[in-house]
C-alpha positions as CSV (number, residue, x, y, z in Angstrom):
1,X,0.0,0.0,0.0
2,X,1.3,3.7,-0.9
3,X,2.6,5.0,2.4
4,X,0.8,8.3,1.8
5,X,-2.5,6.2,2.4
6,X,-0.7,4.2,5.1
7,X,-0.3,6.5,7.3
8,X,-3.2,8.6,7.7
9,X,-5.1,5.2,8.1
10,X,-2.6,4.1,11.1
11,X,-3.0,7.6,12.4
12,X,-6.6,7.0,12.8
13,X,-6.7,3.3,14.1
14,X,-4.3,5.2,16.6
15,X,-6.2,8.0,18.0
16,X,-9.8,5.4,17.9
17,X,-7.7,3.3,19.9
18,X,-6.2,5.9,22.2
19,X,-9.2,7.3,22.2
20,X,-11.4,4.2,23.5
21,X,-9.1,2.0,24.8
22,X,-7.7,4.9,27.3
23,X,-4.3,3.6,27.8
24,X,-2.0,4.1,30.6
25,X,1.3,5.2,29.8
26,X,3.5,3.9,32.6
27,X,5.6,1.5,33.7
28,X,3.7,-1.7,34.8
29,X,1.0,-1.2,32.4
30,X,0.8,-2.5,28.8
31,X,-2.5,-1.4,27.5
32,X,-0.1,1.3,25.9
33,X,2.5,-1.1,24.6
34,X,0.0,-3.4,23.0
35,X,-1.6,-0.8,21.1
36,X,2.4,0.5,19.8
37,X,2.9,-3.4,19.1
38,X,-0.6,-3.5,17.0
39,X,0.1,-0.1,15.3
40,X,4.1,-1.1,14.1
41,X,2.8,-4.5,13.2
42,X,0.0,-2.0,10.8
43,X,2.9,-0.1,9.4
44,X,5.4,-3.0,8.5
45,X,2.0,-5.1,6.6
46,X,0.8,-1.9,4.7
47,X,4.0,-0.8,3.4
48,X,6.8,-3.2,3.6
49,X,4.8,-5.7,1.0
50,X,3.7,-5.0,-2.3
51,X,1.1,-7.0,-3.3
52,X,0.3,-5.0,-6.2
53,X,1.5,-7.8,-8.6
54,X,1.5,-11.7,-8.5
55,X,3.8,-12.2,-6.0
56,X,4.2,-10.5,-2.6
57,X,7.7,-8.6,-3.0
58,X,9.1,-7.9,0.4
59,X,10.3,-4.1,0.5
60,X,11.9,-3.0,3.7
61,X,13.4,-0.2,3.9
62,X,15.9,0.6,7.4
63,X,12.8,2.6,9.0
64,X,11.0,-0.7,8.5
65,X,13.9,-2.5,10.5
66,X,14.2,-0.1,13.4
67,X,10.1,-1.0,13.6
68,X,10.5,-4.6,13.8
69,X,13.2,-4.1,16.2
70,X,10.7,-1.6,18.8
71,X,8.3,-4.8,18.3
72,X,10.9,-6.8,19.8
73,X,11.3,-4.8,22.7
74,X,7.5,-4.4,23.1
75,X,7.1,-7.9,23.1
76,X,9.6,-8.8,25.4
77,X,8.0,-5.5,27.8
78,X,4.4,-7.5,27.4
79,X,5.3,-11.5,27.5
80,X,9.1,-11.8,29.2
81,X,9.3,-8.9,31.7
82,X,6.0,-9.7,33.7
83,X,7.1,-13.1,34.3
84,X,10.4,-12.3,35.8
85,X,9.3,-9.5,37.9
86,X,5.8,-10.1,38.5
87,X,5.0,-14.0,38.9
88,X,4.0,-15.4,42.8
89,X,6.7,-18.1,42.3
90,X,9.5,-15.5,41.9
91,X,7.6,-13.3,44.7
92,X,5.6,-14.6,47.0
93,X,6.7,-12.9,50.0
94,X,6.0,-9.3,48.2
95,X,2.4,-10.7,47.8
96,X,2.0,-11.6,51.0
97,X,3.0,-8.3,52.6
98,X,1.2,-6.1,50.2
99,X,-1.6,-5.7,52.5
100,X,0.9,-4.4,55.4
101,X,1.1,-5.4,59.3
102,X,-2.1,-7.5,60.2
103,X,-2.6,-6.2,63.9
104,X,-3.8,-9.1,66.5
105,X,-7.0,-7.5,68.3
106,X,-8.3,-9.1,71.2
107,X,-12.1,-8.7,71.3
108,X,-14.3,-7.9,67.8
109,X,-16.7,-6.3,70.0
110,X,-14.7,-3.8,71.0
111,X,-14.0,-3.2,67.4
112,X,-17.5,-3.1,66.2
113,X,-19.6,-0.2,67.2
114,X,-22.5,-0.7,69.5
115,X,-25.3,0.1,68.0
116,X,-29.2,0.7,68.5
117,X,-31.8,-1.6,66.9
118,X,-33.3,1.4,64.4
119,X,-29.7,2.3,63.3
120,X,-29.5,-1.5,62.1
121,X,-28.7,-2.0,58.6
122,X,-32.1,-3.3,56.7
123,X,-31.5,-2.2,53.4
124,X,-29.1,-4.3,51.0
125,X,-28.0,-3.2,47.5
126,X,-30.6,-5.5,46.5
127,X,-33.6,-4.0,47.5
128,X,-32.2,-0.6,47.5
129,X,-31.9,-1.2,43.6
130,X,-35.8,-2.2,44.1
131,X,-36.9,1.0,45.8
132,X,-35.0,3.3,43.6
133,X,-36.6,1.7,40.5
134,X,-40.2,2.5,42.2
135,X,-39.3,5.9,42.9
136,X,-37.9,6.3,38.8
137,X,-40.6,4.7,37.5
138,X,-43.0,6.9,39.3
139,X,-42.1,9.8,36.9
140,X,-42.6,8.2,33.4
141,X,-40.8,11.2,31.5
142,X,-37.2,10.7,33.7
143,X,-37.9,7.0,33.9
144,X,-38.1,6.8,29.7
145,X,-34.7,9.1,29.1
146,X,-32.6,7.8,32.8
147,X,-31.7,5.4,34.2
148,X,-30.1,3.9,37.7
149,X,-26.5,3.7,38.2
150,X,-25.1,1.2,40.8
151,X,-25.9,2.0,44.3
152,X,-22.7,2.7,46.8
153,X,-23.3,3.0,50.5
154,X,-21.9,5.5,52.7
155,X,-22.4,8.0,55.8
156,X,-23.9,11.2,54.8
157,X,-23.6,13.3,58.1
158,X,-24.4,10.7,60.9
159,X,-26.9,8.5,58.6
160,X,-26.5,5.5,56.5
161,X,-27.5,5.4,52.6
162,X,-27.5,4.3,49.4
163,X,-26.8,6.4,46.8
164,X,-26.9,5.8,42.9
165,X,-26.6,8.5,40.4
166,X,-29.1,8.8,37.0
167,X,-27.2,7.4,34.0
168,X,-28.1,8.0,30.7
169,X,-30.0,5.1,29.3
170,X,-28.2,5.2,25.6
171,X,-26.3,6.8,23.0
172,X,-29.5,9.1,21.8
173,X,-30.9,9.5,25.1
174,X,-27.2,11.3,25.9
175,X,-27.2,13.5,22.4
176,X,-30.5,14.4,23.8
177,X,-29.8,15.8,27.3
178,X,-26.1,15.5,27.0
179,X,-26.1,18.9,30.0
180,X,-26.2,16.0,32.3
181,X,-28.8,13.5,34.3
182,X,-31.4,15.1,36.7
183,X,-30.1,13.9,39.9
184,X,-29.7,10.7,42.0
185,X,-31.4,8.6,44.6
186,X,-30.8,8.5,48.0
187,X,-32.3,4.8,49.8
188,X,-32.3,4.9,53.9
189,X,-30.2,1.5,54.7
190,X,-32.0,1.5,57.7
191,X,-35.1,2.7,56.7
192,X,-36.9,1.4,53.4
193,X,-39.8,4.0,53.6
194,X,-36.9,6.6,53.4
195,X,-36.7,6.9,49.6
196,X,-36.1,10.1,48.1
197,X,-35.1,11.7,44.3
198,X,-32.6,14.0,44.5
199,X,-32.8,17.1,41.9
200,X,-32.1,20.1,43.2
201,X,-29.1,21.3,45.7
202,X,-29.1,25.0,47.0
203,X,-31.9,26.1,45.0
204,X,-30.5,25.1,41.7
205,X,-31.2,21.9,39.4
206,X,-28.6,18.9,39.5
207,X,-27.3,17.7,36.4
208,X,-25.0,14.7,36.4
209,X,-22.9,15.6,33.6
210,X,-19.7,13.5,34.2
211,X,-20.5,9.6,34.0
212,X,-19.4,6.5,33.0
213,X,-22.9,6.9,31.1
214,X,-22.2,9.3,29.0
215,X,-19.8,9.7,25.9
216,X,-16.6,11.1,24.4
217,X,-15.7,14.1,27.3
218,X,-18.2,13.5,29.4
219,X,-17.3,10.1,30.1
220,X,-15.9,10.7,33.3
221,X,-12.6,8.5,32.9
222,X,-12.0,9.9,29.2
223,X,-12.4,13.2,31.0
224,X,-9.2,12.4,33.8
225,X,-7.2,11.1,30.7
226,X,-7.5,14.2,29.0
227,X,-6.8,16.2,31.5
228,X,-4.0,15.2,33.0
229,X,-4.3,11.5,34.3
230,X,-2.9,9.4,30.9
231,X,0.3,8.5,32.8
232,X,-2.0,7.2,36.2
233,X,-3.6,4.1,37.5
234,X,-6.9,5.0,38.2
235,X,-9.7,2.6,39.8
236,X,-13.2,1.8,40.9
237,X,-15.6,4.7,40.1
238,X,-17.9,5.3,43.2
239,X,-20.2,7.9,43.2
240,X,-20.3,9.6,46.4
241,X,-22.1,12.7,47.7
242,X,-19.9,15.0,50.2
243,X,-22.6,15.7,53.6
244,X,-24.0,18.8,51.8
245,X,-25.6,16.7,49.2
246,X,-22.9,17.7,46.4
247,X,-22.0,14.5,44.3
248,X,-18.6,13.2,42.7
249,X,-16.9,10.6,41.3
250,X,-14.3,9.2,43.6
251,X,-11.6,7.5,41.7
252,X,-8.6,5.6,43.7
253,X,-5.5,6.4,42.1
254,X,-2.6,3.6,42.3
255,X,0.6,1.8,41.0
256,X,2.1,-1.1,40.7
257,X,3.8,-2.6,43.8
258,X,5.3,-5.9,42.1
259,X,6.1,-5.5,38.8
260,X,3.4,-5.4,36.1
261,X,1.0,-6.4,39.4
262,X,0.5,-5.8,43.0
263,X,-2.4,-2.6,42.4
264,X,-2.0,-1.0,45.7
265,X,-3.5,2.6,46.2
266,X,-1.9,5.8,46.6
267,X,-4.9,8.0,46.9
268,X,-7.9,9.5,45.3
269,X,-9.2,11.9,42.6
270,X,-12.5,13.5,42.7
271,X,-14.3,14.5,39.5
272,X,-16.9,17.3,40.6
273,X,-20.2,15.0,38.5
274,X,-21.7,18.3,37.6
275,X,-18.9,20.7,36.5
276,X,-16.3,18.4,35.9
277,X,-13.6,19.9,38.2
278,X,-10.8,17.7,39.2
279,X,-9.3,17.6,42.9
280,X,-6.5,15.3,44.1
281,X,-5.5,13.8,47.4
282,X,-3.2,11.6,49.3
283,X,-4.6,8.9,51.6
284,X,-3.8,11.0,54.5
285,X,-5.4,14.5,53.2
286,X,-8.7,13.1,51.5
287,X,-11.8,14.6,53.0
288,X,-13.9,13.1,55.9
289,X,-16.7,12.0,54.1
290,X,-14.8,9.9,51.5
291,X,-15.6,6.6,52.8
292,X,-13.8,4.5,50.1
293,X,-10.5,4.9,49.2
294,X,-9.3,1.1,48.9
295,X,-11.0,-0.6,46.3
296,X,-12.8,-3.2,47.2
297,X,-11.0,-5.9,44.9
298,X,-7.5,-4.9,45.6
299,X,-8.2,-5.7,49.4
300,X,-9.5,-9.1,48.3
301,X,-6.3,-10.0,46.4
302,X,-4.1,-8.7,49.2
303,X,-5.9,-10.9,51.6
304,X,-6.0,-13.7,49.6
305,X,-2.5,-13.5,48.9
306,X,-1.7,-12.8,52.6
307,X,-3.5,-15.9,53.8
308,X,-2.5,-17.8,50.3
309,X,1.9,-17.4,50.8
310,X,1.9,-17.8,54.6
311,X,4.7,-20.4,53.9
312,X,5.8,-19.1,50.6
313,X,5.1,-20.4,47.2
314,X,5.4,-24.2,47.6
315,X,3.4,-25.0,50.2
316,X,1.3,-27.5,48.1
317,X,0.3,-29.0,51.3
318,X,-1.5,-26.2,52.2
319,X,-0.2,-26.0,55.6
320,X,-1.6,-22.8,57.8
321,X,-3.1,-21.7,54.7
322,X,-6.3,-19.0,55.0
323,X,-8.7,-17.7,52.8
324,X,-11.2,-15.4,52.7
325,X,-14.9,-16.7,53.4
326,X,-17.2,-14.5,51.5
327,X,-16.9,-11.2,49.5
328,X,-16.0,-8.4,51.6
329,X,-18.8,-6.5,53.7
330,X,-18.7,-2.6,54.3
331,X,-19.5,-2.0,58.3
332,X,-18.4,1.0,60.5
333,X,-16.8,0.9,63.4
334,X,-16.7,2.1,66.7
335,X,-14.5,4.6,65.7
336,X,-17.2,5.8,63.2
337,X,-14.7,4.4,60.4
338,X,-15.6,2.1,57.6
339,X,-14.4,-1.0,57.3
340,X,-13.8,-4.2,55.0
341,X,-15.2,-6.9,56.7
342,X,-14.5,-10.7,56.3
343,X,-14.2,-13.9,58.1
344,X,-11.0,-15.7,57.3
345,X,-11.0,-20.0,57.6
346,X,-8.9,-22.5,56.9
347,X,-8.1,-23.5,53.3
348,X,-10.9,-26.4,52.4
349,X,-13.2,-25.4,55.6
350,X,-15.9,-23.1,54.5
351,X,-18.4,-23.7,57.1
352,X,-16.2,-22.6,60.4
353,X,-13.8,-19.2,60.4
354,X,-10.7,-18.9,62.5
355,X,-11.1,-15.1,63.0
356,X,-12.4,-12.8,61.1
357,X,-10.8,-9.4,59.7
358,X,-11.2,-6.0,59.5
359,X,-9.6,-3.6,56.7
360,X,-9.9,0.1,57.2
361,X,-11.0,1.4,54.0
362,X,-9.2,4.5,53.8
363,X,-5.7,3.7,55.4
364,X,-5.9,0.0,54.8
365,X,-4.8,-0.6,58.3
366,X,-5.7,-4.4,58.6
367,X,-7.1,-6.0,62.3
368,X,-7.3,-9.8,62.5
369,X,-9.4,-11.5,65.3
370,X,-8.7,-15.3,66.1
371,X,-11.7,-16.3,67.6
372,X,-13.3,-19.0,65.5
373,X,-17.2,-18.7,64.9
374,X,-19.5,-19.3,62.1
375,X,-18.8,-17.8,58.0
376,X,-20.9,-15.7,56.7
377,X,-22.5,-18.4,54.6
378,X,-23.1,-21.0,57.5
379,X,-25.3,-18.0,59.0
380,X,-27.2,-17.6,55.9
381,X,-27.9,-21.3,56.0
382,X,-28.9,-21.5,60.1
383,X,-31.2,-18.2,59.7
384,X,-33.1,-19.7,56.4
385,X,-33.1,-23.3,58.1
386,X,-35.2,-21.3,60.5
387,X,-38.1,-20.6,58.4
388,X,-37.3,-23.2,55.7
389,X,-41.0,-23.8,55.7
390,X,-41.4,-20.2,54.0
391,X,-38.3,-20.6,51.8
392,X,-37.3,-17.2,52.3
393,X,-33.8,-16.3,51.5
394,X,-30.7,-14.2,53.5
395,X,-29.4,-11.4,52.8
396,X,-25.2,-10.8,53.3
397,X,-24.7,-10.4,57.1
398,X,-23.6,-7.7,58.9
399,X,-21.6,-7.7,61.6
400,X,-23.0,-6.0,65.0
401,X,-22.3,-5.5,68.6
402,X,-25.5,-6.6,70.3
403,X,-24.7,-6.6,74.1
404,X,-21.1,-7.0,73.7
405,X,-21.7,-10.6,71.3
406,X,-20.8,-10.3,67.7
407,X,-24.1,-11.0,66.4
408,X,-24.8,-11.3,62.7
409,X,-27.7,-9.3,61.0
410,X,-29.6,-10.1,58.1
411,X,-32.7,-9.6,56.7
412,X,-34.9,-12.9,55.2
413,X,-36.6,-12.1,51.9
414,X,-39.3,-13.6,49.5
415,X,-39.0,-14.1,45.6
416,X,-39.3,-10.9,45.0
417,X,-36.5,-9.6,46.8
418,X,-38.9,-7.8,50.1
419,X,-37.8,-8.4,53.5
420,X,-40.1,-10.4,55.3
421,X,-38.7,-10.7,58.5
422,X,-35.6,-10.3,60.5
423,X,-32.7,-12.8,61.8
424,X,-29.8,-12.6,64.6
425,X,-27.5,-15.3,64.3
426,X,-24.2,-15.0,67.0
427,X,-20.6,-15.4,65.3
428,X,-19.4,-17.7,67.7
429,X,-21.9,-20.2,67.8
430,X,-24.2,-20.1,64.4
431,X,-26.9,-22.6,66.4
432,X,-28.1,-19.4,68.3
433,X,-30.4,-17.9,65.7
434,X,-33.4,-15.6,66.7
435,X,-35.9,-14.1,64.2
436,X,-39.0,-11.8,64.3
437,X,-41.7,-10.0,61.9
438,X,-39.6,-6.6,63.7
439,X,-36.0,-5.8,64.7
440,X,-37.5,-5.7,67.9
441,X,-38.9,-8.9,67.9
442,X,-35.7,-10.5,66.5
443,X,-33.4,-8.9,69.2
444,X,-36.3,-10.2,72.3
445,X,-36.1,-14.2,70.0
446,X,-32.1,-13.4,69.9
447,X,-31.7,-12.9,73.3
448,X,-33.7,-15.6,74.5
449,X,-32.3,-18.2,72.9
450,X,-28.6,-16.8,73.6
451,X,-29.5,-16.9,77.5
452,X,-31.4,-20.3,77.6
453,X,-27.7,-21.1,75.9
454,X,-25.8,-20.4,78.7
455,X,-23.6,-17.8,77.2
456,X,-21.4,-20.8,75.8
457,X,-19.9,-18.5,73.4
458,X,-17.5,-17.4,75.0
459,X,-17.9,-18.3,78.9
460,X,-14.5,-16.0,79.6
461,X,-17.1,-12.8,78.1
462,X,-17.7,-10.5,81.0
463,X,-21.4,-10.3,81.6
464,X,-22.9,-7.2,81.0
465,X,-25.7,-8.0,83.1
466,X,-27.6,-5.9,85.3
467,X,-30.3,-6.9,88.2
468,X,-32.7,-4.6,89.8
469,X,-34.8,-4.6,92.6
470,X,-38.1,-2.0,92.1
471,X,-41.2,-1.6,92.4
472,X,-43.5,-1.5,89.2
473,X,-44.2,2.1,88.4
474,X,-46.6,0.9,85.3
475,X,-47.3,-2.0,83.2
476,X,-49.7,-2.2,79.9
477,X,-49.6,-6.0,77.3
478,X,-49.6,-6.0,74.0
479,X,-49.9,-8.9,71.7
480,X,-48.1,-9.1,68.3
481,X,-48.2,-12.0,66.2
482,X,-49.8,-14.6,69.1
483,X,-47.5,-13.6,71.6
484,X,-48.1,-11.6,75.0
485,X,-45.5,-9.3,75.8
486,X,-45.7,-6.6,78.7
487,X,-44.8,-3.4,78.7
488,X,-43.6,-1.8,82.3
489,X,-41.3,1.3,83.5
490,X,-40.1,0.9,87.5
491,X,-39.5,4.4,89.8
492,X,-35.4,3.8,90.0
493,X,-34.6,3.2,86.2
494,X,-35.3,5.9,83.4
495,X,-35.9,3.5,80.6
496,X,-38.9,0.8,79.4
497,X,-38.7,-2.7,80.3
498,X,-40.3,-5.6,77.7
499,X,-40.8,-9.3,78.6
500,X,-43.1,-11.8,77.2
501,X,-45.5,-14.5,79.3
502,X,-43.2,-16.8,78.0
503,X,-40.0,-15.3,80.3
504,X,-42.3,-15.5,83.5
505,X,-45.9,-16.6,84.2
506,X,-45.9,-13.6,86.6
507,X,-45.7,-11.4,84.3
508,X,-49.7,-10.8,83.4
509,X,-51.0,-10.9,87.0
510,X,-48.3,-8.3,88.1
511,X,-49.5,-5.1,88.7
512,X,-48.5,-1.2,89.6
513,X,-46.9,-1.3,93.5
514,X,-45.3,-4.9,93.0
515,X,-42.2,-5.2,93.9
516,X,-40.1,-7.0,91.5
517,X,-36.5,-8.4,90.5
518,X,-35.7,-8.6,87.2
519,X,-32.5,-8.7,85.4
520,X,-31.2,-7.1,81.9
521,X,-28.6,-6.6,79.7
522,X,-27.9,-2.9,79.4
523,X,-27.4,-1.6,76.0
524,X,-28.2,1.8,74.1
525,X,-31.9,0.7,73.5
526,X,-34.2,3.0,75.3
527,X,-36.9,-0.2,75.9
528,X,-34.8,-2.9,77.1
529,X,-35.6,-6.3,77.4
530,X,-35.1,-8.7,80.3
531,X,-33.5,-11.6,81.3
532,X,-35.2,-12.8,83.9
533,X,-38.5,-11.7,85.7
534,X,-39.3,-12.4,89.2
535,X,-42.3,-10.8,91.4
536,X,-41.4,-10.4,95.0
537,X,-45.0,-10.1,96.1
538,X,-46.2,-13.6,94.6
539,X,-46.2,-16.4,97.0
540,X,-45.4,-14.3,99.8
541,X,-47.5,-14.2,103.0
């Protein structure tokens, strides 16, 4: 082929791949050097052969030579380098102290914030999905030219949500309102009545401009590489609004630790989703309510690999070997932090855990716990083999403090993805399962079943226990699905007590002026339920 047509065709295929494929030119990366490799091979084809006759006459020229030897290089950058510098057999012990120091805590409690039974997580991604759909579909004409993006949770002031931004449901629907998207959807994770449409912020209208559903510069990742960010490593999207309600684009921005592998974060870029304005940060300097700044699959790898080399490469008999049970679960902490949560268990038992881990998701600070307990699965399994008549289905659990036990949560749905009803299944013993039509029935079923157990969790566990002797300053039944269960405040405690006829057969015939016993487990519920119930005026003379 005449080189004068050569060319300009190259040219193009080189800016539509460029262009699309969004290379990144740095070391440790060969996007960039497979597209050079692709474009040379274009070059030496198109004009170092004429074809133009019978035969094919190989012309080439020393420009054509100093191509095939960059081709050579490129090939040995793509295919020989990575296996030298990057493979596990070569370096195992980089792999397995990607993830840092993993800090030996003592209790998971302490780790995981106390917390009260309407602040309990209720909402998964799942139904959140659901409820934003409703709420979309409830205005035909934004529901026909939007559509919703993938939901990320996070704290917005002191409260728990989903949030998913509008996408643009296709190429047309973009040309058509390409100013941007009219808002995003906010889904309570504790309340699934709290669903709201998001469209205007200080008086003015939101437009989501900057997407990954939208095209050439307003494709939010085409928009960093233009402007700046060709030569970085940039990862996992989320959309996250700051507490004012203002949304962005949070992008982790990283490099390559082992050779061509090893993605380990270096901090974050945030792409303003209306104007397009670009701020960057260090891990230590992001803002407060960033809540992800380790991607979510990086910290699976560096576990796996951390639990995977404990005794190097070959270690084919798999001695002291750990591995992650489930994907990782976002919880906060104590601290008010957000955390990557996962139980760890030996490799080829996946129904027990050996501890369990927590990964700060902005410093990656990582906290193992080796107290063994149930995996996340084997508490799906004992909370559904609780109803298994209704066939309902577990959410993912999350982790809780619930009187100082480590408690899984989870909600049990039908097949349609609603909630149902409720279940508390303890970490340390997944046989203790309680469930309810309410949270507060669960936690009353939970606690019941955890004390007719004896605490045999973990008998070392101080007991949070309380008893107290009072007299009975009111008392008022209610039943809820068949079951009696008594209302009552005393005159030396500021808070509601609950227990059900089935605690104590004294409970319906006490009245106000008894004098009673009772003991409790004090928590940051203000009605508590008790223990044990005794009235002192009942079979006395």
């Amino acid at each position: 082929m005449n080189k004068y047509i050569a060319i300009p065709i190259i040219a193009l295929f080189g800016f539509l791949l460029f262009y699309f494929g969004l290379p990144v030119i740095s070391y440790g990366f060969i996007g960039f050097a497979v597209i050079l490799l692709f474009l040379i091979a274009l070059a030496i084809l198109f004009t170092g052969f004429d074809v133009s006759g019978k035969k094919v006459i190989v012309k080439l020229s020393p420009v054509h030579k100093i191509l095939m030897a960059a081709a050579v290089v490129l090939i040995i950058y793509i295919v020989i380098l990575p296996l030298f510098t990057s493979l596990p057999m070569f370096r195992s012990e980089s792999y397995r102290n990607l993830i840092g120091k993993v800090h030996s805590g003592k209790e998971m409690s302490n780790h995981i914030a106390p917390i009260s039974i309407n602040k309990v997580r209720v909402v998964d991604e799942e139904l959140a999905h659901l409820l934003g759909e409703k709420i979309l579909g409830s205005d035909p004409a934004l529901g026909s030219k939007s559509e919703l993006g993938e939901f990320f949770i996070q704290k917005v002031g002191d409260e728990l949500y989903w949030v998913a931004p509008l996408l643009h449901s296709g190429f047309f629907k973009w040309l058509n309102n390409s100013d941007g998207t009219e808002g995003y959807v906010m889904v309570s994770a504790t309340n699934e009545r709290d669903v709201k449409l998001v469209q205007n912020l200080d008086g003015k209208d939101l437009k989501i401009k900057y997407q990954p559903g939208a095209y050439f510069g307003s494709y939010v990742e085409r928009h960093l590489y233009f402007n700046g960010y060709a030569t970085a490593g940039l990862a996992d999207f989320n959309f996250e609004i700051n507490d004012q309600g203002k949304p962005y684009w949070v992008a982790t921005k990283y490099e390559k630790e082992i050779g061509f592998s090893g993605n380990d974060a270096t901090g974050i870029v945030l792409v303003d989703a209306q104007t397009g304005a670009i701020e960057e940060y260090t891990i230590a300097n992001a803002p407060k309510w960033v809540d992800r700044i380790q991607p979510i699959s990086f910290i699976i790898d560096q576990l796996s690999d951390w639990g995977e080399y404990v005794h190097g490469y070959w270690n084919f008999s798999n001695e002291n070997k750990l591995m992650i049970t489930e994907d990782l679960t976002l919880v906060y902490g104590e601290d008010g932090r957000s955390y990557w949560y996962t139980g760890v268990s030996s490799v080829g038992k996946e129904e027990s855990a050996v501890g369990f881990v927590l990964v700060d998701t902005r410093t990656k600070e990582a906290t193992m716990y080796n107290q063994s307990g149930a995996t996340e699965y084997a508490a799906q399994r004992s909370a559904e083999g609780k109803v298994q008549e209704k066939g309902y289905k577990a959410s993912l659990p999350i982790p809780y403090n619930i009187n100082d036990i480590p408690t899984y949560v989870m909600t049990l749905k039908d097949g349609g993805g609603l909630v149902k009803m409720y279940a508390m299944v303890a970490i340390g013993d997944y046989t203790i399962v309680g469930v309810g039509n309410t949270m507060r029935e669960t936690l009353m079923s939970y606690k019941n079943v955890y004390n007719m157990a004896g605490n045999r969790i973990n008998p070392s566990d101080k007991d949070n226990r309380k008893t107290l002797k009072a007299v009975v300053g009111r008392i008022h039944s209610d039943i809820k699905n068949g079951n009696s269960f008594y209302y009552f405040t005393v005159s030396s405690y500021p808070k509601i007590f609950i227990g059900s006829s089935q605690l104590s057969n004294e409970l319906p015939v006490t009245v106000v002026g008894d004098s009673i016993n009772i003991s409790f487990d004090e928590d940051n519920e203000e009605v508590i339920d008790v223990s044990t119930f005794d009235n002192l005026m009942i079979g006395k003379k």
